[in-house]
VMD Tcl script that draws the C-alpha trace (Angstrom):
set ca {
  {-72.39 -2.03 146.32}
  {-71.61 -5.01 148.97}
  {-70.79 -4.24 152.71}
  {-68.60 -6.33 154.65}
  {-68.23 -5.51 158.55}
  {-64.86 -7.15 160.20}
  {-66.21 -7.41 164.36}
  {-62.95 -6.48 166.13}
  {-61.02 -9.72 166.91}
  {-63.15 -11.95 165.46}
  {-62.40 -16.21 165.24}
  {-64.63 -18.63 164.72}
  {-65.28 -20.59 167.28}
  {-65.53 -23.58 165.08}
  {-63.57 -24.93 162.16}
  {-64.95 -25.22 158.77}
  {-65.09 -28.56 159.34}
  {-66.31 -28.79 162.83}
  {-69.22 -25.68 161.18}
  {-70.69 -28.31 158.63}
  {-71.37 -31.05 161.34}
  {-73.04 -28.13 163.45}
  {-74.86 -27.09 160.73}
  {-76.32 -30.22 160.25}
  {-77.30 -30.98 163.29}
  {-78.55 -27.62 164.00}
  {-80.97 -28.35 161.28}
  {-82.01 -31.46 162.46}
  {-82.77 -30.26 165.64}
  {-84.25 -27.17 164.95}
  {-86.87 -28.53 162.02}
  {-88.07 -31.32 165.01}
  {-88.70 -28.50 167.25}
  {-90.29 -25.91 165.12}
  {-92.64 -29.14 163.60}
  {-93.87 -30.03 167.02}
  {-94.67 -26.13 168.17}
  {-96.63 -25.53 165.09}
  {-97.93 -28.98 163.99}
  {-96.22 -29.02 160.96}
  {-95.37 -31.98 158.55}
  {-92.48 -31.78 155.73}
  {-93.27 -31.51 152.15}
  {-91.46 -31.33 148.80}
  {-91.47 -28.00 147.13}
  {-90.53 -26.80 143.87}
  {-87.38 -24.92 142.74}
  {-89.08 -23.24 139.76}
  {-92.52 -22.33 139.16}
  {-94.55 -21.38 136.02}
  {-94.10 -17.56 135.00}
  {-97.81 -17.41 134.14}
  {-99.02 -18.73 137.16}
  {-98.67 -15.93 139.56}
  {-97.03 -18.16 141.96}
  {-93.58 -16.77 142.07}
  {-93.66 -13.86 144.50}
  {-92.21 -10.20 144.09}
  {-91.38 -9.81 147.89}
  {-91.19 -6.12 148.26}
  {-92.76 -5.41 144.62}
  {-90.40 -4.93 142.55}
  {-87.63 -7.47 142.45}
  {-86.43 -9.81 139.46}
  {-87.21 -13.15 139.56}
  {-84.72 -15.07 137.50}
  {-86.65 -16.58 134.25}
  {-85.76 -18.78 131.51}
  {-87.43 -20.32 128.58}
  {-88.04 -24.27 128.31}
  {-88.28 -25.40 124.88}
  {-90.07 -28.74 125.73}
  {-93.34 -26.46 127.40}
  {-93.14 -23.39 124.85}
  {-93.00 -21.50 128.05}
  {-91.37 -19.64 130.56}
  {-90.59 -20.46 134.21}
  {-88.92 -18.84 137.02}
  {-86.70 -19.53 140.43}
  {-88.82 -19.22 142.96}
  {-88.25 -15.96 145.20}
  {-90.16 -17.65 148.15}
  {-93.01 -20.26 148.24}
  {-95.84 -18.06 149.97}
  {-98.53 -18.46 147.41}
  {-97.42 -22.08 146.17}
  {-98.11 -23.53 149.82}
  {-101.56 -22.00 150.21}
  {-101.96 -24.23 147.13}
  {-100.25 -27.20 148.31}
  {-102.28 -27.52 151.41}
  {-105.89 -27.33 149.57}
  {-104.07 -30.02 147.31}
  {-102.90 -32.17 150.56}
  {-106.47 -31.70 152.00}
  {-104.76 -30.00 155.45}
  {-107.60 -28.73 158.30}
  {-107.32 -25.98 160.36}
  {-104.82 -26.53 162.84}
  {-102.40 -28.79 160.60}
  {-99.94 -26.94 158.48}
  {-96.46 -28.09 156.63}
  {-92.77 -26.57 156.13}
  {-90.72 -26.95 152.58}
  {-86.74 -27.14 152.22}
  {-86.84 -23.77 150.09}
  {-83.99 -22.81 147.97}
  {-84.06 -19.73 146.11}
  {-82.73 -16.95 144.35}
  {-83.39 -13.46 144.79}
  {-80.75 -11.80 141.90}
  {-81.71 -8.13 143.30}
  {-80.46 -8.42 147.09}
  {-77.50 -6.90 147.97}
  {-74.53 -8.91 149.36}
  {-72.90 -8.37 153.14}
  {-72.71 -10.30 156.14}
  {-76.23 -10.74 156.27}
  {-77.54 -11.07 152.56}
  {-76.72 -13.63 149.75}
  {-78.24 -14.05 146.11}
  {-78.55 -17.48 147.82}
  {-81.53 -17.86 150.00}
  {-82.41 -20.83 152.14}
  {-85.37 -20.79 154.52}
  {-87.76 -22.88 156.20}
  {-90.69 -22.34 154.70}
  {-94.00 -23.17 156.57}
  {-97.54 -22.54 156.40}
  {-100.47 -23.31 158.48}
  {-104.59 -23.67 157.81}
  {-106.06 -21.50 160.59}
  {-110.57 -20.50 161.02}
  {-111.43 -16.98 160.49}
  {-111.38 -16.05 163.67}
  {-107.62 -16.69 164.17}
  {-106.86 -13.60 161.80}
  {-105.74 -11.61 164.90}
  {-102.69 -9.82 166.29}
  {-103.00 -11.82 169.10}
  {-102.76 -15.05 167.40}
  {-100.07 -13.70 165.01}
  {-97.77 -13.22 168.19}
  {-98.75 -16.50 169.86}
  {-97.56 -18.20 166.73}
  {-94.33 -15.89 166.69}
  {-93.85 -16.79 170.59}
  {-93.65 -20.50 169.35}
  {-91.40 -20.13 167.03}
  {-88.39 -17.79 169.09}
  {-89.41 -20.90 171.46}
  {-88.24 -23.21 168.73}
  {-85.31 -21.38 168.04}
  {-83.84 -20.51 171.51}
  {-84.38 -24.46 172.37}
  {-82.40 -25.33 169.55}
  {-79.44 -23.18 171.02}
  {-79.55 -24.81 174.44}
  {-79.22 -27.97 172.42}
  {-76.44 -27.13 170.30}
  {-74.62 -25.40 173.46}
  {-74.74 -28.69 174.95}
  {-73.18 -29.89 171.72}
  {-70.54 -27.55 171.86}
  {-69.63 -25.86 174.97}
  {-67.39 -23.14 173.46}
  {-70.18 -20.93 172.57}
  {-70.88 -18.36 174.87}
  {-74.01 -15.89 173.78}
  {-77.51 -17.21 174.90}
  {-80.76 -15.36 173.00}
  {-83.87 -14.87 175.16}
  {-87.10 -16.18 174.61}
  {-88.95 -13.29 176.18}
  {-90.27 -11.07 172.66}
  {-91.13 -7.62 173.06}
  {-93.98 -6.42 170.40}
  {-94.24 -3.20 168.55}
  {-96.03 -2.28 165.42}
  {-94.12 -0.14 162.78}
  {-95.80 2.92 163.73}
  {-95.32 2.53 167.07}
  {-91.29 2.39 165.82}
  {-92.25 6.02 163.72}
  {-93.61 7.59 166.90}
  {-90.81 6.12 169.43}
  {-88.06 7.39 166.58}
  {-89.09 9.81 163.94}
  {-85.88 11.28 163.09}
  {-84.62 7.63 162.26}
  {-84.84 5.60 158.79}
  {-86.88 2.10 159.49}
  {-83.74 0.03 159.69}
  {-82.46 1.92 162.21}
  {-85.20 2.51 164.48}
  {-85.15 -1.82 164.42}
  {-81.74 -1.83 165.68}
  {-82.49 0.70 168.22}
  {-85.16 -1.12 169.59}
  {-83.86 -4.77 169.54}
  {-80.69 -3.76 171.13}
  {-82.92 -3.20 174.60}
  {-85.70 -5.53 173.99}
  {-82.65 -8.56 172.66}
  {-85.53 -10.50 170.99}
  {-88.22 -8.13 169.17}
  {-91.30 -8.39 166.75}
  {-91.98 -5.72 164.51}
  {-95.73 -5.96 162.98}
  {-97.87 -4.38 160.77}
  {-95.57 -3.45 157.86}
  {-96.59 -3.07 154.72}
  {-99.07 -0.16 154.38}
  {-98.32 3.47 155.01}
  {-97.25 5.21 157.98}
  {-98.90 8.60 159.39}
  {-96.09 10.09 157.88}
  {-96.77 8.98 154.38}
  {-94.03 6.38 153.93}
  {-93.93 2.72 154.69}
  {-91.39 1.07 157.27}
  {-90.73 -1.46 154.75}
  {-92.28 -2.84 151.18}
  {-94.16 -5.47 151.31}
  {-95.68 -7.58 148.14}
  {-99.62 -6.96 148.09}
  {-100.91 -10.63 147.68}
  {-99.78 -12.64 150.47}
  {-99.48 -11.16 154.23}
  {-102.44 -8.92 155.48}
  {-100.09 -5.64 156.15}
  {-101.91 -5.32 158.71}
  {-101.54 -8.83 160.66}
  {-97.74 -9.61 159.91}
  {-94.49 -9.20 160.83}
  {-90.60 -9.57 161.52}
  {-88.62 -12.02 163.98}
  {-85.54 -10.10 165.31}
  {-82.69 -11.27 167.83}
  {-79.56 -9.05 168.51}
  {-76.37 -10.51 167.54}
  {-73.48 -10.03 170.05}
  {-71.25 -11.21 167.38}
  {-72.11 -8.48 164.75}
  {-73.84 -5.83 167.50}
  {-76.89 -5.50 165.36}
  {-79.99 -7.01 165.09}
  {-80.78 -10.04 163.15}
  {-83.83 -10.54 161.19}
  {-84.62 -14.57 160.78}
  {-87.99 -14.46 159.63}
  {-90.19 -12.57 157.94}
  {-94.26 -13.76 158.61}
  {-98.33 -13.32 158.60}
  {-101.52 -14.43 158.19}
  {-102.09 -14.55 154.70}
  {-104.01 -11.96 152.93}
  {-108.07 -12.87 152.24}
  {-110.75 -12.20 149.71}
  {-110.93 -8.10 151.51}
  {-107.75 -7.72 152.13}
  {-106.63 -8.58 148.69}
  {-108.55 -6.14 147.03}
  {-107.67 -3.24 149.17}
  {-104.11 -3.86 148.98}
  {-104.08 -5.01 145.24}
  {-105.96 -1.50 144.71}
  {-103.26 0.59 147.35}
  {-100.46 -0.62 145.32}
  {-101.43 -0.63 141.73}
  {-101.41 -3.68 141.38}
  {-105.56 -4.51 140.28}
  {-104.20 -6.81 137.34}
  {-103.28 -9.33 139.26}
  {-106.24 -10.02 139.96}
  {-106.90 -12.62 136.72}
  {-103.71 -14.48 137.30}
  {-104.65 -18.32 138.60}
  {-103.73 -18.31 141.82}
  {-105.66 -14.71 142.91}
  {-108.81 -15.87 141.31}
  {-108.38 -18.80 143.26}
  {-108.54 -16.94 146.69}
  {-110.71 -14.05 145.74}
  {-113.65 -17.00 144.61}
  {-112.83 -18.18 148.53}
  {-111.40 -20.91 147.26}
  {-108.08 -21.51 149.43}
  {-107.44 -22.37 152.91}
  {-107.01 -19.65 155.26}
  {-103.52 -19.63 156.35}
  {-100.99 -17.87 158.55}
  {-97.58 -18.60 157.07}
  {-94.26 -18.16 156.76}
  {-90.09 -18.37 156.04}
  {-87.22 -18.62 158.69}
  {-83.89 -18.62 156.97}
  {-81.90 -21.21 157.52}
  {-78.38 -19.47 157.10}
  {-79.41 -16.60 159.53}
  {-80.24 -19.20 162.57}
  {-77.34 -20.59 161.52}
  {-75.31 -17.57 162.11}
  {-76.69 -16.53 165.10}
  {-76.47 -20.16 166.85}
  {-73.03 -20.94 165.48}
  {-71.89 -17.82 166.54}
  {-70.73 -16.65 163.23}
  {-70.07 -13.25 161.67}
  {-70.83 -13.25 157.63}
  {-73.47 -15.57 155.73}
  {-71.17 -16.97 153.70}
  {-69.62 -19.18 156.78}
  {-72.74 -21.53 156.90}
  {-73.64 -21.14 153.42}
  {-71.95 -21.43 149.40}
  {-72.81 -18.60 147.41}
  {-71.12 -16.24 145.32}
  {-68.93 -13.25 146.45}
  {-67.90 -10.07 144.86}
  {-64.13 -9.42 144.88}
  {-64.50 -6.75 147.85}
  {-66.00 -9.69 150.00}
  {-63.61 -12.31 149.33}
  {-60.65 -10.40 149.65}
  {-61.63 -8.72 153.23}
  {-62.57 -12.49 154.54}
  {-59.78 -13.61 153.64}
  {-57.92 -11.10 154.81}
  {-59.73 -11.13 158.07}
  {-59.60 -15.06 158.12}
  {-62.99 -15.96 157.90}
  {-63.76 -18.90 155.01}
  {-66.56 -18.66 152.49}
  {-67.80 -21.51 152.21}
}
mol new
graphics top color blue
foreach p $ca { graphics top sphere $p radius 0.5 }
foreach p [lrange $ca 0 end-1] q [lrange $ca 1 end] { graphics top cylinder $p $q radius 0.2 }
display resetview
């Protein structure tokens, strides 16, 4: 079922109009500064992907990708979900070195998420990946790269304030880092989700790592997809939202999963048949890049910079009846 929050006396600062330019420029602005922190270069990615390839991923496990036959291949493709595996391809294909990486204009669709103010069908994310050596598979250079990218983000806000002085909320650039079973110990009696909130609302900008893999209590703070973060060297960008008065995940991230870590988490989820699709014989042969990678979505920053209360302001998707009606009734246009 969808969930739609109304913040009391909530406007818009901006017309719909007025949104569109600022979305634009946000864009702009934000893909030049998150290019220059990481050393990034833009690259065309696919929409759809083979089904047989393994490429597609399952992002906690077990959602749908959306799949279709083509008549002209005799086979079967799907939307892509996100592009994590694809751009460990792409930049062995590009011939990228350690230290050089790329971002993709992704557009996806994930049938299986739930709709309210801060999930859509519709997903649209930066997606970015970067060649790193061995020894740069390390919490600390997971939260250096993290560091960069709030950096990216919060300048991006000081430009778009200047844009449009109306807009009152500034985010802070100073993260505060826990693991997820640092979150279990701090808050036991709490589900994950809220023991995120609880936290970002006093640290205002958090990372939450490490989640994937089981907690000392026997459950996981949240499912992750076995083949392409290490559980144990990833991790989730939050800011709090003074609009909504909740925390705002905008990107989900981690150094990519290698020939070990693969295995073991392949074999801790059940998931050993994998291993003879293309693209994980590919990396447990040693034959990709390793990489530390990836997505910030788009319509999140958006939200958070634009100061905006439900997705659907800075992004077209489609609504259940429940949504529509209570925007409208609240006066806030779906785009």
């Amino acid at each position: 079922m969808s969930e739609l929050y109304i913040p009391a006396g909530y406007r818009s600062v901006l017309s719909v109009c007025e949104t569109q330019k600022a979305i634009w420029s946000l864009k702009r602005i934000f893909e030049d500064n998150l290019s220059a922190a990481l050393n990034l270069r833009r690259v065309s990615a696919p929409l759809i992907v083979g089904s047989e390839t393994g490429l597609n991923d399952d992002l906690g496990g077990g959602e749908r990708p959306v799949e279709f036959d083509i008549p002209e291949t005799g086979g079967n493709a799907q939307i892509v979900q996100s592009l994590a595996k694809w751009k460990r391809l792409a930049l062995k294909r590009y011939g990228f070195r350690a230290g050089e990486g790329l971002w993709a204009d992704m557009n996806a669709a994930r049938r299986d998420d739930r709709i309210d103010n801060l999930h859509s069908i519709y997903h649209d994310q930066w997606d970015w990946e970067l060649v790193i050596g061995r020894e740069a598979r390390s919490l600390e250079f997971l939260e250096e790269t993290a560091r960069k990218i709030v950096g990216a983000v919060c300048d991006t806000q000081e430009r778009i304030r200047r844009l449009y002085p109306a807009f009152g909320t500034s985010l802070s650039k100073n993260v505060r880092f826990v693991t997820a079973q640092e979150l279990e110990d701090a808050y036991p009696a709490l589900p994950p989700k809220e023991r995120e909130r609880k936290f970002t609302e006093s640290a205002r900008t958090a990372f939450v790592a490490q989640i994937g893999g089981r907690l000392r209590s026997g459950g996981r703070h949240d499912l992750r997809a076995p083949d392409y973060d290490d559980w144990a060297l990833n991790g989730d960008i939050l800011f709090w939202s003074e609009v909504l008065d909740r925390e705002v995940e905008i990107s989900s991230m981690g150094i990519r999963v290698d020939e070990r870590s693969l295995e073991r988490q392949l074999r801790e989820a059940g998931a050993e048949g994998r291993r003879g699709l293309p693209f994980h014989r590919a990396l447990l042969a040693g034959e990709l890049p390793l990489t530390i990678g990836g997505g910030i979505g788009q319509s999140r920053v958006s939200m958070l910079l634009l100061e905006k209360a439900h997705i659907g302001e800075v992004q077209a998707s489609v609504w259940d009846k429940k949504t529509i009606s209570g925007c409208e009734a609240a006066g806030i246009n779906l785009l």
